[in-house]
N, CA, C and O atoms as a DFTB+ gen file, in Angstrom:
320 C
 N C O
     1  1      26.784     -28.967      -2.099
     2  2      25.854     -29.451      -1.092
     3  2      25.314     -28.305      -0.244
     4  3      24.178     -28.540       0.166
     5  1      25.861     -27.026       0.163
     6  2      26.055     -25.790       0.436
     7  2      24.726     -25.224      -0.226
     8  3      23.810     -24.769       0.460
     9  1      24.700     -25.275      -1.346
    10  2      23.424     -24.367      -2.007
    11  2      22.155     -24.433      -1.570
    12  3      21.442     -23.566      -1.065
    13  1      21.890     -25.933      -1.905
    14  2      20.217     -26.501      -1.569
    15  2      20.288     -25.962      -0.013
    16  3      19.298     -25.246       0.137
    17  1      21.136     -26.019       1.337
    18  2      21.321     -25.866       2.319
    19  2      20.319     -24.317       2.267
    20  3      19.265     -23.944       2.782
    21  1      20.993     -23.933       1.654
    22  2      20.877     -22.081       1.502
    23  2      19.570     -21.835       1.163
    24  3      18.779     -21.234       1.890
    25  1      19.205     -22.494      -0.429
    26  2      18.359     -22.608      -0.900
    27  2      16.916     -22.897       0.160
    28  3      15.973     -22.174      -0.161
    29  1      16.688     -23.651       1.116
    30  2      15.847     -24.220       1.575
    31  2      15.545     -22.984       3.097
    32  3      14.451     -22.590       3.503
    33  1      17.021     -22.613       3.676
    34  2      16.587     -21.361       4.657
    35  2      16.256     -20.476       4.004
    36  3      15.707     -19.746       4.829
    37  1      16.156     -19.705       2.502
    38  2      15.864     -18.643       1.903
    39  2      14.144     -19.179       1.782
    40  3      13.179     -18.500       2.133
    41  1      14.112     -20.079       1.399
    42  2      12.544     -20.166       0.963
    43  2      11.747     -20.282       2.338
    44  3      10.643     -19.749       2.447
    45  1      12.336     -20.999       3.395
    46  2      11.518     -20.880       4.510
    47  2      11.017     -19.386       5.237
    48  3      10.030     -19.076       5.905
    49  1      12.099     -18.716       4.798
    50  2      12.135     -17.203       5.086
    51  2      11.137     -16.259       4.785
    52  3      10.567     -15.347       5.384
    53  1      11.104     -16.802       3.590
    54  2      10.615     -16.087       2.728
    55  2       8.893     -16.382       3.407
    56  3       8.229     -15.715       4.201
    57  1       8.614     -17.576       2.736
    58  2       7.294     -18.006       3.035
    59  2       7.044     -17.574       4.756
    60  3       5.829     -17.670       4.930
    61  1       7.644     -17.190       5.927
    62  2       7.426     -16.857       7.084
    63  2       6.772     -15.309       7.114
    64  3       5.828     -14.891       7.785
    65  1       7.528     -14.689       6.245
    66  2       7.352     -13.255       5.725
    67  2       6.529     -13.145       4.888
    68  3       5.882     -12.098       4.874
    69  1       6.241     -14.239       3.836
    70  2       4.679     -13.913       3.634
    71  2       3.395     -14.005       4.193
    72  3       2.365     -13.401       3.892
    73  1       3.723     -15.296       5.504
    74  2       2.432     -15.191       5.866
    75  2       2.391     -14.005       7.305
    76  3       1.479     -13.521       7.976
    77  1       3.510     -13.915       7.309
    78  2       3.060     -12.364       8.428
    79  2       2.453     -11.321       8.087
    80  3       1.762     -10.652       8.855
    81  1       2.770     -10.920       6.165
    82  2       2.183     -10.384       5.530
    83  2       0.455     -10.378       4.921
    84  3      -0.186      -9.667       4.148
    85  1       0.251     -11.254       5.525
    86  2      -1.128     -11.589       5.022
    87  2      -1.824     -11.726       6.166
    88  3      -2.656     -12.631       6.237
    89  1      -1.565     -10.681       7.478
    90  2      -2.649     -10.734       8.373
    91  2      -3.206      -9.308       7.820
    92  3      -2.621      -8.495       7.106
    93  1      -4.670      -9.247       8.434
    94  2      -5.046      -8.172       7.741
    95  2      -4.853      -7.240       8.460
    96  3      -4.761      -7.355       9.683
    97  1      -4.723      -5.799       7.628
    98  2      -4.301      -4.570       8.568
    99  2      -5.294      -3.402       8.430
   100  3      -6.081      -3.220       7.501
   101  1      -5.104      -2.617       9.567
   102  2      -6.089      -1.961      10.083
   103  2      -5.759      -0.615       9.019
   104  3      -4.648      -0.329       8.571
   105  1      -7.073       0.125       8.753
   106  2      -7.105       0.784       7.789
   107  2      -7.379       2.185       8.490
   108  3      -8.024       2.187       9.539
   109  1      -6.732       3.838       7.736
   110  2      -7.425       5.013       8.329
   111  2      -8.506       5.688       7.453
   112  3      -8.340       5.691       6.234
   113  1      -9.550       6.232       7.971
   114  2      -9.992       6.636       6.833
   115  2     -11.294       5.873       7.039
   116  3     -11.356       4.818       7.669
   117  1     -12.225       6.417       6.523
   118  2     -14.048       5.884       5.970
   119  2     -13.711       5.690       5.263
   120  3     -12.670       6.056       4.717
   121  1     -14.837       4.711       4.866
   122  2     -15.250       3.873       3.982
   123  2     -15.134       5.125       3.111
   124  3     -14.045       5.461       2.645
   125  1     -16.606       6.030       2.822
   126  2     -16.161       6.699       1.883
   127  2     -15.123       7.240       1.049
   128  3     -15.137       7.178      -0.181
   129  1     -13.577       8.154       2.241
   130  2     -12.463       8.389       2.104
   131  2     -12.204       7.021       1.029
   132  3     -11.984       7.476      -0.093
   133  1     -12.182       6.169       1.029
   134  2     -11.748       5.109       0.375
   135  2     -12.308       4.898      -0.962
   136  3     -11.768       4.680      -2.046
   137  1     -13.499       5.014      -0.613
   138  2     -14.201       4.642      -2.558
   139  2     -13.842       6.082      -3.012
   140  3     -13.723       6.101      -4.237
   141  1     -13.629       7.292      -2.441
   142  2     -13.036       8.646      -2.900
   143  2     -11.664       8.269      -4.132
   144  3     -11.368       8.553      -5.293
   145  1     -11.119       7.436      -2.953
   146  2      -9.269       7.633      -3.490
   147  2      -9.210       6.353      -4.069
   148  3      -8.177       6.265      -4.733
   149  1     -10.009       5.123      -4.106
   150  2      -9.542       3.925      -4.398
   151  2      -9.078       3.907      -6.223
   152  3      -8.194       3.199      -6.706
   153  1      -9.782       4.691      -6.828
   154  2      -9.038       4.411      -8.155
   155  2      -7.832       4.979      -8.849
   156  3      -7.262       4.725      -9.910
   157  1      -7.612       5.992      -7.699
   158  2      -6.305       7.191      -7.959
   159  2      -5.354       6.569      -7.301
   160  3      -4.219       7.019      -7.458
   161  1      -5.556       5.254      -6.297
   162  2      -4.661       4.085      -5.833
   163  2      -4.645       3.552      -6.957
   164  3      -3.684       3.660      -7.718
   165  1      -5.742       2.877      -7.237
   166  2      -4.940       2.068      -8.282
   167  2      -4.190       2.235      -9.432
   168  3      -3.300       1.519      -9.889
   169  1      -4.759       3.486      -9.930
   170  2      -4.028       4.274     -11.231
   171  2      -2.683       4.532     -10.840
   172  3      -1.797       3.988     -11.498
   173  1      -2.302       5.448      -9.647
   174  2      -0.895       6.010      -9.592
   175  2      -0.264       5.262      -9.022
   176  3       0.799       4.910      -9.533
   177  1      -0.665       4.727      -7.744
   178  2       0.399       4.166      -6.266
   179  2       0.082       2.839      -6.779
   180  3       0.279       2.155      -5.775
   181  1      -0.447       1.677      -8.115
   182  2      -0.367       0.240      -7.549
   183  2       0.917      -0.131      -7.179
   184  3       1.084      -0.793      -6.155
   185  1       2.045       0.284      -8.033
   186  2       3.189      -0.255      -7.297
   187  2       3.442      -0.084      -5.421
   188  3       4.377      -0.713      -4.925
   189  1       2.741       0.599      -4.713
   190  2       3.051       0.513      -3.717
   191  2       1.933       0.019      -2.868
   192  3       2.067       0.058      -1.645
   193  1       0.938      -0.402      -3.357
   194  2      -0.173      -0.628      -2.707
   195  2       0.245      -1.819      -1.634
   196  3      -0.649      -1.923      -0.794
   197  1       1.191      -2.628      -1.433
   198  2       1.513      -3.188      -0.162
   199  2       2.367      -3.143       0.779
   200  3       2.898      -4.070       1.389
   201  1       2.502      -1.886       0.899
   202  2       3.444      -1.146       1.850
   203  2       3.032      -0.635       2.252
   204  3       3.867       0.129       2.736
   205  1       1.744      -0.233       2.647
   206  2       1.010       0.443       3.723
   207  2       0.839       1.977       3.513
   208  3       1.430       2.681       2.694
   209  1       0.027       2.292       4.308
   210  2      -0.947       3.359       4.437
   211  2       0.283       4.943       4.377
   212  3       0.047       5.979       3.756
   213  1       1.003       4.777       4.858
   214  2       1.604       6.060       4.440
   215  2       2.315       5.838       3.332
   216  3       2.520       6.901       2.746
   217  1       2.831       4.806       2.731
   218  2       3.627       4.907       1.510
   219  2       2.320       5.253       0.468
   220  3       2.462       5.642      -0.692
   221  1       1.546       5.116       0.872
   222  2       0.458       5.315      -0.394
   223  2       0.026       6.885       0.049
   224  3       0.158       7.835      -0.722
   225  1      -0.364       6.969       1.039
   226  2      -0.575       8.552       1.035
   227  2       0.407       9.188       0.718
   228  3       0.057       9.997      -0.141
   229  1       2.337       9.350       1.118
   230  2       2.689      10.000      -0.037
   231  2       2.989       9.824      -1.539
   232  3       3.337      10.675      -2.358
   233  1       2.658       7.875      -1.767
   234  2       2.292       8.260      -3.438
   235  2       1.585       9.434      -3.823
   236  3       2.146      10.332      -4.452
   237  1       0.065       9.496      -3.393
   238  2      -1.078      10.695      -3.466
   239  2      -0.766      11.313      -3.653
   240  3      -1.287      11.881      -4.612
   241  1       0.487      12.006      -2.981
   242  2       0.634      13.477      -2.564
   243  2       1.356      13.924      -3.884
   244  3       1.088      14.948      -4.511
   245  1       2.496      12.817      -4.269
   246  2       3.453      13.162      -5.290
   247  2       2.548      13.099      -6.432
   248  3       3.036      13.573      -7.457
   249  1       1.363      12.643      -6.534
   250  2       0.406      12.624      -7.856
   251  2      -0.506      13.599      -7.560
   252  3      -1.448      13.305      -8.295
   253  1      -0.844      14.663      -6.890
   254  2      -1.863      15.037      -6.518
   255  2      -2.192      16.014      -7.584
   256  3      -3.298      16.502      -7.352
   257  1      -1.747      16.403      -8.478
   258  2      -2.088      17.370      -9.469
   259  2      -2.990      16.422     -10.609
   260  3      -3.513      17.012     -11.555
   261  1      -3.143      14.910     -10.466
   262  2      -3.515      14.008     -11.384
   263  2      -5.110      13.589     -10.480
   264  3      -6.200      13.683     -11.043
   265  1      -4.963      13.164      -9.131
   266  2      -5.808      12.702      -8.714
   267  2      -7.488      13.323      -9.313
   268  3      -7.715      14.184     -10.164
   269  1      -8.406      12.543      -8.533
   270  2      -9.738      12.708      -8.680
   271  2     -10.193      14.274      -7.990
   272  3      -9.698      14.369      -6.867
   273  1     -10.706      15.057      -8.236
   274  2     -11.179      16.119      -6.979
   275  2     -12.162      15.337      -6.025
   276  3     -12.656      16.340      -5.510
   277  1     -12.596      14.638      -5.612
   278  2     -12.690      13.376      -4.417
   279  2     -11.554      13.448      -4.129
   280  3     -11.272      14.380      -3.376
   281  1     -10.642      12.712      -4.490
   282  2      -9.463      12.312      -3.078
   283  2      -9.080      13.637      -3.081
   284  3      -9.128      14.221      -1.999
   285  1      -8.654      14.336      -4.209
   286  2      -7.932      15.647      -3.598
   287  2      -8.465      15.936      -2.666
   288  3      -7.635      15.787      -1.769
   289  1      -9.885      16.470      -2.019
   290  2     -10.483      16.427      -0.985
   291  2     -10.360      16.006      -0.038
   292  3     -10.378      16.729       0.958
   293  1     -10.131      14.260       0.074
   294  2      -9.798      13.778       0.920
   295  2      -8.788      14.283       1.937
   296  3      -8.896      14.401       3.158
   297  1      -7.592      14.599       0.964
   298  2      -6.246      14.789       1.427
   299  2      -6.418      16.320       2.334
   300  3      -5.821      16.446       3.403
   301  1      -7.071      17.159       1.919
   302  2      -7.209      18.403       2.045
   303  2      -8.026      18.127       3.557
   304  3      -7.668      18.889       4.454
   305  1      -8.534      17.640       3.728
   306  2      -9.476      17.118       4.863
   307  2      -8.643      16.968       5.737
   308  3      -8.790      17.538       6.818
   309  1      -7.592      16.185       5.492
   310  2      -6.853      15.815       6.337
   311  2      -5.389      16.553       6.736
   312  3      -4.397      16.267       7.407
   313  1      -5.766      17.445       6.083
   314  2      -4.153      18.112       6.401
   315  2      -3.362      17.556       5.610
   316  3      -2.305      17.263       6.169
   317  1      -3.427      17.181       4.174
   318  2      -2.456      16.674       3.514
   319  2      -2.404      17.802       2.799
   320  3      -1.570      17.927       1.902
């Protein structure tokens, strides 16, 4: 009887944490900066693409010998 108990605070949890997750978040960077790096996101970092803005910039960084010369740029711009 214990389980479903469990079962039912795990899913409420869960679903609370997703929708906190789905407010939208504020981004750094132009527009441009973005259509620069957006496909070297999706190619290298998708696994991290929802963890936010620095877990993806140091994806970048750890790929940066792969990236586009656009984002490399980017990064370089920025002191990365």
């Amino acid at each position: 009887m214990r389980a479903p108990l469990v079962l039912t605070a795990l899913v409420v949890a869960l679903m609370s944490t997703t929708a906190s997750a789905q407010q939208p978040q504020q981004r750094s960077g132009t527009k441009q900066e973005h259509d620069a790096c957006s496909r070297d996101v999706a190619r290298h970092c998708r696994h991290v693409i929802d963890q936010g803005d620095l877990v993806i910039l140091s994806c970048l960084q750890q790929n940066r010998q792969r990236l586009t010369k656009a984002c490399a740029q980017v990064l370089i711009n920025h002191g990365q």
